[in-house]
TORZA-62397 format. One record per atom (N, C-alpha, C): x, y, z; atom name. Coordinates in pm, 1 decimal. Atoms other than C-alpha are relative to their C-alpha. Layout:
BEGIN
X, Y, Z, CA
...
END
This chain:
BEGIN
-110.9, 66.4, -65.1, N
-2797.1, -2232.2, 1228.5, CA
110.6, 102.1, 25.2, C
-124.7, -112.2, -33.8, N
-2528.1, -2038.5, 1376.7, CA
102.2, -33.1, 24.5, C
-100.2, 41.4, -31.2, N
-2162.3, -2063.6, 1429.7, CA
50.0, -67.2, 105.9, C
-61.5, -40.0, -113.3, N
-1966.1, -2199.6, 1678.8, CA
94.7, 27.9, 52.5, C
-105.3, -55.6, -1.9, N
-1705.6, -2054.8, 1856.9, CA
152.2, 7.4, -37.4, C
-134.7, -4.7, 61.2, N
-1425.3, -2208.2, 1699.6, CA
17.8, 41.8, -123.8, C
16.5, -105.3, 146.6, N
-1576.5, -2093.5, 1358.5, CA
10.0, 126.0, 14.4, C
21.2, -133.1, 6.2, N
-1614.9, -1774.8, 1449.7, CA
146.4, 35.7, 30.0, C
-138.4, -21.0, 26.3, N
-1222.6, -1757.9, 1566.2, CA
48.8, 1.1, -120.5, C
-85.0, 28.3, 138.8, N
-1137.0, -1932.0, 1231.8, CA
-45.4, 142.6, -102.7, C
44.1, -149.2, 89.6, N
-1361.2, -1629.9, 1072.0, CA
99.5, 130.2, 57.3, C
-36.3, -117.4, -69.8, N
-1202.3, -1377.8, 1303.9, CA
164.7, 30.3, -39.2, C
-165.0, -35.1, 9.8, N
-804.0, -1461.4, 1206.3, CA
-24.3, -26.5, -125.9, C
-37.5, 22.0, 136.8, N
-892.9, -1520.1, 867.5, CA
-12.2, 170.2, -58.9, C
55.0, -174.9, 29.9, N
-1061.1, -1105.9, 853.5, CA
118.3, 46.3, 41.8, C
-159.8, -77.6, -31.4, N
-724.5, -1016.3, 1051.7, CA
113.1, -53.9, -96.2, C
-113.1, 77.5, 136.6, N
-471.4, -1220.1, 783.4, CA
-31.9, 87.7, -87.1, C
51.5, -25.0, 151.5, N
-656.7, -1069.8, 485.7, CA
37.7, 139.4, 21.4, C
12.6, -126.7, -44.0, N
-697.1, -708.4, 672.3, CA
235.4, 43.6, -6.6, C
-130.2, -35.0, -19.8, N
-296.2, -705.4, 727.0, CA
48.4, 6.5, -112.9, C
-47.0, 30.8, 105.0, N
-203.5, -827.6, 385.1, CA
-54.4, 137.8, -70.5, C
69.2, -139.7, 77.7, N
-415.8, -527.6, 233.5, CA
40.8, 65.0, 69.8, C
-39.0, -93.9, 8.1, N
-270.2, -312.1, 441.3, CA
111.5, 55.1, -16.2, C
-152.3, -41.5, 60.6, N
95.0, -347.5, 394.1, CA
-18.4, -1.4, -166.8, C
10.5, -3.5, 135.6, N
-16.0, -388.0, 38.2, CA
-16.2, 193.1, -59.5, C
-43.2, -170.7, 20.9, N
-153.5, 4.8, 66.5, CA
105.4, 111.6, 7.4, C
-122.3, -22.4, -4.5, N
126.4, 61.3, 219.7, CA
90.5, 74.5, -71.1, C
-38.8, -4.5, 140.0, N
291.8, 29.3, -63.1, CA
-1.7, 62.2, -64.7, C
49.8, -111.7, 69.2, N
122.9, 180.8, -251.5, CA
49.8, 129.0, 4.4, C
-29.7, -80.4, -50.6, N
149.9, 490.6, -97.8, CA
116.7, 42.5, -12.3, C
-169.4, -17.0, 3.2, N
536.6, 516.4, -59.6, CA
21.8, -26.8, -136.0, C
-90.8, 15.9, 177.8, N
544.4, 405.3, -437.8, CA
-41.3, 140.4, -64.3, C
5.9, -85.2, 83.8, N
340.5, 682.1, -506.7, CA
30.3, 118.9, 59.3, C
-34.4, -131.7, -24.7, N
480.9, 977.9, -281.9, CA
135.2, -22.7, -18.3, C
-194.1, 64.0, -16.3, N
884.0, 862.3, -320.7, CA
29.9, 2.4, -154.4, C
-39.0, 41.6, 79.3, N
874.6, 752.3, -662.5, CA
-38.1, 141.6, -134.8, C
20.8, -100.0, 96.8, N
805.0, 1074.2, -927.6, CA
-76.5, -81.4, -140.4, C
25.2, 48.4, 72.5, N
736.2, 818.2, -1175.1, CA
-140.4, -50.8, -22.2, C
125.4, 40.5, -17.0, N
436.5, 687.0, -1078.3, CA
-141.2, 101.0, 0.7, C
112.0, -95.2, -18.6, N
282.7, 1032.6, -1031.0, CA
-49.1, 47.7, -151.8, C
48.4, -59.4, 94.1, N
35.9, 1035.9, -1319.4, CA
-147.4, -26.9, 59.7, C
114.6, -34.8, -18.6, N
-337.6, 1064.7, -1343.2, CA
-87.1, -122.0, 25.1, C
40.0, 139.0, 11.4, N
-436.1, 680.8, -1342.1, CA
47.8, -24.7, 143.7, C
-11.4, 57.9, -106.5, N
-233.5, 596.1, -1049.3, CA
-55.6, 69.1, 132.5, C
63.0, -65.5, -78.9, N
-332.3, 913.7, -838.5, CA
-156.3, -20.8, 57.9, C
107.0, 76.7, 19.7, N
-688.3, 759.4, -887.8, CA
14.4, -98.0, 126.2, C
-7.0, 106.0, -61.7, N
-561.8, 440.3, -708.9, CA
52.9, 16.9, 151.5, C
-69.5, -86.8, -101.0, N
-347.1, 660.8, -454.9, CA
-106.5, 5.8, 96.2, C
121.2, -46.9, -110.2, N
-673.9, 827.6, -295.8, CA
-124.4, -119.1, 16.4, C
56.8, 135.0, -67.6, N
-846.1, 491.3, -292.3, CA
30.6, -61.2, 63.3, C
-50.1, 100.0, -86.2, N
-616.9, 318.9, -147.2, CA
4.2, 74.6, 154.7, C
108.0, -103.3, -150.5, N
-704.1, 584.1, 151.5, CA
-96.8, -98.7, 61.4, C
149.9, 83.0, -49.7, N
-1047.8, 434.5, 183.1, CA
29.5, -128.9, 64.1, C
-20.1, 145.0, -75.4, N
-919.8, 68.2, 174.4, CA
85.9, 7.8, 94.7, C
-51.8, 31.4, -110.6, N
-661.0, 134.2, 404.2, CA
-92.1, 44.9, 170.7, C
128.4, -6.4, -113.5, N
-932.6, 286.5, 680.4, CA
-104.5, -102.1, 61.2, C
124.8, 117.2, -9.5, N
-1174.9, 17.1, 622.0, CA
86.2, -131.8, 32.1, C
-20.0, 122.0, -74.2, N
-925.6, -239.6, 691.5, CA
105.7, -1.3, 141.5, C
7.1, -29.1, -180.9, N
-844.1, -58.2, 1042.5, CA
-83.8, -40.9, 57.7, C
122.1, 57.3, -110.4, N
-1180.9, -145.1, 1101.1, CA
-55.8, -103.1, 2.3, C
13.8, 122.2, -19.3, N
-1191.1, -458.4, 997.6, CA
131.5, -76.0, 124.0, C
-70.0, 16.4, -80.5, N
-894.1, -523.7, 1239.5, CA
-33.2, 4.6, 155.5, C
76.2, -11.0, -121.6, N
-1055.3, -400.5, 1539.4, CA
-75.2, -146.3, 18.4, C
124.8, 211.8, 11.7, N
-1295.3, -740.1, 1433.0, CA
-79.1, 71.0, 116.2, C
107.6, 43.5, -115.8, N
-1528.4, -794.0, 1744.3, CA
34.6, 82.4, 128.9, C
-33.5, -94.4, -185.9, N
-1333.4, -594.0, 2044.4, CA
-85.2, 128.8, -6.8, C
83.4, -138.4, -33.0, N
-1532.5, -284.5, 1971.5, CA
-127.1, -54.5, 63.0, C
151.3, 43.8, -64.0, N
-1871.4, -467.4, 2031.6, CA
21.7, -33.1, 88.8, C
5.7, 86.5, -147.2, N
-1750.3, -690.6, 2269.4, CA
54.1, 198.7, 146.4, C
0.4, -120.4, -140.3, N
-1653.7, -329.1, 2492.8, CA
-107.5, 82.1, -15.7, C
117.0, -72.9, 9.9, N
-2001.8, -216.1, 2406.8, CA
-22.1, 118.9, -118.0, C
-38.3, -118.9, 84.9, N
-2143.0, 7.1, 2172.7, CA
15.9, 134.4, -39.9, C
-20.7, -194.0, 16.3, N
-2128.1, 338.6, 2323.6, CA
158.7, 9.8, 77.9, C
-145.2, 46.6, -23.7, N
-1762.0, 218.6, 2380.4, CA
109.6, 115.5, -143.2, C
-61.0, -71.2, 102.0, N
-1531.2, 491.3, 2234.8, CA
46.7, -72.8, -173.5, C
-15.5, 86.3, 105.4, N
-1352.7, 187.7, 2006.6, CA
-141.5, -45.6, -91.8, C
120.7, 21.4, 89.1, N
-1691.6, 93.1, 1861.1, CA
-54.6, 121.8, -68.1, C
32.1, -106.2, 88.7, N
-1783.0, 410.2, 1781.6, CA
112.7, 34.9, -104.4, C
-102.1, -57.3, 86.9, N
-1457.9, 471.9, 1612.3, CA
-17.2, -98.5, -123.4, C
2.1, 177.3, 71.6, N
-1497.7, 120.8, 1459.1, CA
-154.7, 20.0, -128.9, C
109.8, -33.8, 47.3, N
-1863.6, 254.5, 1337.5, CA
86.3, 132.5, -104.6, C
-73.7, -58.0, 58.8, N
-1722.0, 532.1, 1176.9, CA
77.7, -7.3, -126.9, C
-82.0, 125.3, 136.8, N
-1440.0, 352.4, 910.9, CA
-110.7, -58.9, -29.9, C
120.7, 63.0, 105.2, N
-1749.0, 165.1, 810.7, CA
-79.1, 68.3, -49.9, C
126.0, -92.2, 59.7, N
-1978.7, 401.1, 772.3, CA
46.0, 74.3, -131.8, C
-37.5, -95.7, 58.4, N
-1740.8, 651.2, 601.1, CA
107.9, -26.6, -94.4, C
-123.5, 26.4, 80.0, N
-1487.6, 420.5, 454.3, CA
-22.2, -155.2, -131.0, C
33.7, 120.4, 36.6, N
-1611.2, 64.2, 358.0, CA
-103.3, 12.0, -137.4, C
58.9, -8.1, 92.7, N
-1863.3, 195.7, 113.6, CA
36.1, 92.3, -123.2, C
-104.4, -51.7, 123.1, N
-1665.2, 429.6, -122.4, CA
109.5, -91.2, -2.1, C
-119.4, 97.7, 70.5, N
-1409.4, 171.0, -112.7, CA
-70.5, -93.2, -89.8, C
78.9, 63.0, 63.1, N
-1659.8, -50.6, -238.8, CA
-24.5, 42.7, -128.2, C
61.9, -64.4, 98.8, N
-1773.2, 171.4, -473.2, CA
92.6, 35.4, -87.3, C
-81.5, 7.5, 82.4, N
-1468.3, 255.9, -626.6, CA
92.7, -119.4, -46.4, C
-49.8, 116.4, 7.9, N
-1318.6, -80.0, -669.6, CA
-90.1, -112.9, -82.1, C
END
């Protein structure tokens, strides 16, 4: 059974909601840990260069569907291929 198109919207702004929230969340991160001196120890630096990964991987979850839908030897899809390939699974993996 397969979706239909209004599911697949409701899937599509729920991956962009989630994708935004994680990334002002890295954000965050980030600026807490280059700004703040305090934070720079060996535990958070850890979380620092992860939060790398997740923020990549949820560029490419953002893209969602426009890369395919412009094909997939479509510069955006390839870029879109890419963050997954190279980002989605060490985030995984460290998390």
């Amino acid at each position: 059974m397969s979706f239909s198109s209004s599911e697949n919207r409701a899937f599509d702004l729920a991956e962009k909601i989630t994708s935004v929230v994680s990334v002002v969340g890295a954000a965050f991160i980030i600026a807490t840990f280059l700004f703040d001196d305090r934070f720079r120890k060996a535990i958070n630096r850890l979380v620092f260069y992860a939060c790398w990964g997740n923020l990549f991987a949820n560029v490419a979850t953002l893209i969602s569907r426009s890369g395919i839908e412009l094909g997939v030897n479509s510069p955006l899809c390839q870029f879109q291929a890419f963050l997954i390939q190279w980002q989605v699974l060490p985030t995984v993996l460290t998390s």
